[in-house]
LUMLO-403070 format. One record per residue (C-alpha): x, y, z; residue in one letter. Coordinates in steps of 0.5 Angstrom, whole numbers, padded with zeros to 4 digits, always signed. Layout:
<recs>
XYZA
...
</recs>
This chain:
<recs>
+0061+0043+0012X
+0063+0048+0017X
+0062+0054+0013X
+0056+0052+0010X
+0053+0051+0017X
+0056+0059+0018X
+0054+0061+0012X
+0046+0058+0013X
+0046+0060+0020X
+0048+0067+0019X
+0042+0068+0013X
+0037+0065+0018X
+0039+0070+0022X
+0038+0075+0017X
+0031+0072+0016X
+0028+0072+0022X
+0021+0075+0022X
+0017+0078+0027X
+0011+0075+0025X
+0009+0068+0022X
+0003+0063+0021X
+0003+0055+0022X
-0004+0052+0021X
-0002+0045+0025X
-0008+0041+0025X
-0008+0035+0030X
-0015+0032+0030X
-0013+0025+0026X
-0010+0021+0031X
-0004+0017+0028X
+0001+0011+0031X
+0003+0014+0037X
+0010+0012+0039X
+0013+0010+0045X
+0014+0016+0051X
+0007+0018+0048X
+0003+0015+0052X
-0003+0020+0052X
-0010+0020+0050X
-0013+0023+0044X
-0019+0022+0039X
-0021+0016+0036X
-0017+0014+0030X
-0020+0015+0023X
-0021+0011+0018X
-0013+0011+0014X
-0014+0016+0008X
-0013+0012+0001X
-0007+0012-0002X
-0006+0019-0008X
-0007+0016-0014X
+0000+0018-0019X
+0004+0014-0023X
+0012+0014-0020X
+0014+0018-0028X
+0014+0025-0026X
+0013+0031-0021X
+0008+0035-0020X
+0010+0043-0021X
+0008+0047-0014X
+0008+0054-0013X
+0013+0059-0008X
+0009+0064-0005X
+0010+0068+0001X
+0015+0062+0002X
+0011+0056+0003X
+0009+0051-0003X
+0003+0051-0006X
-0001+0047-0012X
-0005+0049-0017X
-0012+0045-0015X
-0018+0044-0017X
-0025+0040-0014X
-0029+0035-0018X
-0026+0039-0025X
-0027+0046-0023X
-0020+0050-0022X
-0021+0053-0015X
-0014+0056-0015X
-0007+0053-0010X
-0007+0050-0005X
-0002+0049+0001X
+0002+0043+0002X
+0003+0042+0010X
+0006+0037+0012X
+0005+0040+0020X
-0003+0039+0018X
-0006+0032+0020X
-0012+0034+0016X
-0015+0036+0009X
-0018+0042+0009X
-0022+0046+0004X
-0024+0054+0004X
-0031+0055+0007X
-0032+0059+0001X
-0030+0053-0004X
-0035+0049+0000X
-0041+0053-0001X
-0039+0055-0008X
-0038+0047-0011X
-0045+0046-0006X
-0041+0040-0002X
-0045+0035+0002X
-0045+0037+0010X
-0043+0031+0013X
-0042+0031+0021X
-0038+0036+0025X
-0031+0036+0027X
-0026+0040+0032X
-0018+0041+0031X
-0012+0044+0035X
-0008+0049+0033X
-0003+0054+0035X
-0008+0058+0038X
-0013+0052+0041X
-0019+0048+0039X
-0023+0050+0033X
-0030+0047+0030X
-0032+0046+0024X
-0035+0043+0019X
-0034+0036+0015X
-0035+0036+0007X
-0035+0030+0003X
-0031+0031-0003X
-0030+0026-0009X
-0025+0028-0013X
-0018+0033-0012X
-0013+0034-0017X
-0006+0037-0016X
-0002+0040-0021X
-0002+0045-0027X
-0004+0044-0034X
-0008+0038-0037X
-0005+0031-0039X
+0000+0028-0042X
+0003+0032-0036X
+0003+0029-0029X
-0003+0030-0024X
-0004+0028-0017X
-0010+0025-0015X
-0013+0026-0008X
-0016+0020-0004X
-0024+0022-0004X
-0027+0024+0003X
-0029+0028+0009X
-0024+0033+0009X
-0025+0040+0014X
-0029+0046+0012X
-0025+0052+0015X
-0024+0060+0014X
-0017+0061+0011X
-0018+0068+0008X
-0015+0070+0016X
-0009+0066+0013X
-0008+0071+0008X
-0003+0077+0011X
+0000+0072+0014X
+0001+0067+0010X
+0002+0073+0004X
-0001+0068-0001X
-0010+0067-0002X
-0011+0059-0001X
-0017+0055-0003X
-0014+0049+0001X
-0009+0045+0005X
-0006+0039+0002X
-0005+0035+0009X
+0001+0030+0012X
-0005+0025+0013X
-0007+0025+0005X
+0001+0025+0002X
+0004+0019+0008X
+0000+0013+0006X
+0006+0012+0000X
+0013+0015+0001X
+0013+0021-0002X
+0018+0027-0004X
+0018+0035-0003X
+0023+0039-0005X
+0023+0045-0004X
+0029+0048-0010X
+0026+0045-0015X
+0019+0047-0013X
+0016+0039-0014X
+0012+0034-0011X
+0013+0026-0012X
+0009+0021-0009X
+0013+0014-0011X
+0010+0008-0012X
+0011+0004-0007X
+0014-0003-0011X
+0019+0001-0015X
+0021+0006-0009X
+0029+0007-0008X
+0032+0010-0001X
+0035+0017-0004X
+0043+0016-0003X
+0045+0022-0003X
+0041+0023+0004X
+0041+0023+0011X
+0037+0018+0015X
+0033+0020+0021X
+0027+0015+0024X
+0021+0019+0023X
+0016+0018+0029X
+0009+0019+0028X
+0005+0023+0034X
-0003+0023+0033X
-0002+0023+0025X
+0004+0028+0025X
+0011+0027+0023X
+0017+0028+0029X
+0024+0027+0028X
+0029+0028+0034X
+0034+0034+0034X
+0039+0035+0040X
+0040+0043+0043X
+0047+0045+0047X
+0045+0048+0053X
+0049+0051+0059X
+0046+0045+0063X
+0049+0039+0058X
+0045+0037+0052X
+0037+0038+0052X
+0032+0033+0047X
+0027+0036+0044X
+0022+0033+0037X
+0021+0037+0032X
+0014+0037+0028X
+0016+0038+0021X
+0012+0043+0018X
+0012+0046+0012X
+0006+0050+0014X
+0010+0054+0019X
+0015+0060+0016X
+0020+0060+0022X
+0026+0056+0022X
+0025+0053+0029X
+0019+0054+0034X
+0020+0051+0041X
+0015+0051+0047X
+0017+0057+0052X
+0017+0053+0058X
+0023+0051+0055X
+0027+0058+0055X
+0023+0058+0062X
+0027+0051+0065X
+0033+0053+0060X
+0035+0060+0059X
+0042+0057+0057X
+0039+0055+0050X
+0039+0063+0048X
+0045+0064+0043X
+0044+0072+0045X
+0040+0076+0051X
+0036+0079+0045X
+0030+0078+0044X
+0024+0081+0039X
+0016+0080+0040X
+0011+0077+0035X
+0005+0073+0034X
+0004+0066+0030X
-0003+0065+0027X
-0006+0059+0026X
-0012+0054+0026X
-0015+0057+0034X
-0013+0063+0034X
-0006+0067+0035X
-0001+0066+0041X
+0005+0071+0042X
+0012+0069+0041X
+0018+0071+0044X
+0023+0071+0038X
+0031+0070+0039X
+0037+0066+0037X
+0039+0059+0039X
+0047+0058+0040X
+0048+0050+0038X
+0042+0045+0035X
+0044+0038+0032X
+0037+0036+0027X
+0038+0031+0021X
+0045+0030+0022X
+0048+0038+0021X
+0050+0042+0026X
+0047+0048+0025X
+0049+0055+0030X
+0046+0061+0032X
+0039+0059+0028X
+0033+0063+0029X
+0028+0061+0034X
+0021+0063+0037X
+0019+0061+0043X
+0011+0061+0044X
+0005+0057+0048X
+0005+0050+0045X
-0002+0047+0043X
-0004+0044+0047X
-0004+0036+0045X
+0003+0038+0044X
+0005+0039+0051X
+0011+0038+0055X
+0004+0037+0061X
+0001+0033+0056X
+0006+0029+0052X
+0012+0028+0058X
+0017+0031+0052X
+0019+0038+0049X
+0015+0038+0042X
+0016+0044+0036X
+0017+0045+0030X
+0022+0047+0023X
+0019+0051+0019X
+0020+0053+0012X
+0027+0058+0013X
+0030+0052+0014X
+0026+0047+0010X
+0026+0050+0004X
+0034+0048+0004X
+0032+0042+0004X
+0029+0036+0000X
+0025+0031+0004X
+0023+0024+0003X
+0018+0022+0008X
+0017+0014+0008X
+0012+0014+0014X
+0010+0007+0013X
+0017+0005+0014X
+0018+0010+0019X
+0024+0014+0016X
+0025+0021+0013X
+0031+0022+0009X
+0034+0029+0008X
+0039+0031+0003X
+0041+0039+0002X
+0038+0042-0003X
+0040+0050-0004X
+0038+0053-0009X
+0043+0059-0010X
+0051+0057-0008X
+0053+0064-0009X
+0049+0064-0003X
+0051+0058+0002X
+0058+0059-0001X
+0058+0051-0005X
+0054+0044-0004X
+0056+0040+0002X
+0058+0033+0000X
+0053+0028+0002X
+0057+0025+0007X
+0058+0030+0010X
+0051+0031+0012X
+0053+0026+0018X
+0051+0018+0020X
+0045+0015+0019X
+0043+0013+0024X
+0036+0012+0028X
+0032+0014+0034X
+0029+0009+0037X
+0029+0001+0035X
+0028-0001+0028X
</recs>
């Protein structure tokens, strides 16, 4: 396990980017848990469950890193979509929405890394994922108010065009798996759906409508807890306040540092990127990860939350294959590296470290 945790930690670091993007939406308020004892937006309505029988998966597309599905509204082919499990929110381009005429339907602010931004809602009865015709599998999006918003500013950073966002909020109400290797997404039926065995099991918390798991990073001043955003809207591997580099210089593997700039939903921040010495998430030991270090959004903050909140982005979830089960409040991780010439062999499923949860339950 040691090597590959070597191994992957040096091809992380090789990685690392000077620019990047996250589109974290968190407008919809979820089930907060229990340090988070903050006020937010009024709740909405929970989104129906997507409608997919439990046979098969739909197939995404890789651009630029991030994963992709091929979309159409109310039977028209509008192009890919992303799947953003930092966003807690539907999204629809504007030029999407004033080409299919969608039906205004109220107006709407959402946080991202760069601050608060308005827009406005459209109703949208029918979203299909996945490529070609039946018999092959295709998901079914809930219909709803989803947000207007301008993505072309996405395109360089994302190196892709999209026509929407697929958000955590319209995937969680059924367990659902994304791997990245295979370029799948399955949404299961909740009846028949079976834990993964060859996983680990992390308790999964929901802070207003976005998934958090818990990671632990080695400091000269003894270990720090920080929750981490599982996002796979954001291409680095791990994004951390900057207030904690301010309050615990020691978490720097290395004085080095580069200079960049995160786009996403409210605008861009700057960044400060470096290299993390040790850090303990979803069971594997991981050193020498690249990090950025950037302002939070500001319903993420340590001022606002009492806790140190980030992300894991896409250098590192790509990695990975992940099972959300929000209702029960776990995710489950398993390895799936796509190439082991690279990562030197498969880890053994055990050795991706004990299940156990945070928190009760």
């Amino acid at each position: 396990m040691k090597k590959i945790n070597d191994v992957m930690s040096r091809w992380l670091a090789m990685a690392c980017a000077l620019g990047g993007a996250a589109l974290v939406g968190a407008c919809a308020r979820g089930p907060d848990f229990d340090q988070l004892k903050t006020a937010g937006p009024e709740p909405q309505k929970e989104a129906a469950a997507a409608v997919v029988s439990d046979t098969g998966s739909i197939q995404l597309l890789r651009r630029g890193g991030y994963l992709l599905a091929e979309a159409e509204i109310h039977g028209v082919a509008v192009g890919p979509m992303l799947i953003d499990t930092g966003a807690s929110l539907g999204v629809v381009a504007q030029g999407v929405a004033g080409r299919l005429n969608l039906h205004k339907n109220g107006r709407g602010r959402t946080v991202g890394v760069g601050g608060l931004e308005s827009f406005d809602y459209v109703e949208v009865d029918r979203i299909t994922l996945g490529p070609g015709r039946p018999p092959q599998t295709r998901l079914g999006l809930p219909a709803g108010r989803r947000a207007a918003l301008n993505l072309r500013r996405f395109d360089k950073s994302l190196r892709a065009g999209i026509t929407g966002i697929v958000g955590f909020n319209e995937l969680s109400p059924r367990p659902f798996t994304l791997d990245a290797a295979a370029q799948t997404l399955t949404v299961h039926d909740p009846s028949a759906f079976r834990p993964p065995r060859d996983a680990a099991r992390e308790r999964l918390e929901l802070y207003r409508g976005l998934p958090l798991v818990r990671a632990e990073i080695r400091s000269g001043r003894g270990p720090v807890t920080v929750w981490l955003l599982i996002d796979s809207g954001a291409d680095r591997a791990i994004t951390l306040p900057d207030t904690l580099l301010r309050d615990h210089p020691g978490l720097a593997a290395t004085r080095f540092s580069g200079r960049g700039r995160t786009q996403g939903v409210g605008g861009g921040v700057a960044s400060t990127q470096t290299w993390l010495g040790q850090i303990r998430l979803f069971g594997l030991n991981l050193e020498s990860l690249p990090v950025s270090f950037e302002p939070p959004p500001p319903t993420l903050s340590h001022g606002e939350t009492g806790l140190h909140i980030g992300r894991v982005g896409n250098q590192l979830l790509q990695h990975l294959r992940i099972t959300f089960d929000a209702r029960r409040r776990w995710v489950y991780v398993g390895w799936a590296g796509r190439d082991d010439d690279l990562l030197g062999a498969r880890p053994h499923p055990q050795s991706l470290g004990p299940q156990r949860a945070v928190g009760g339950g």
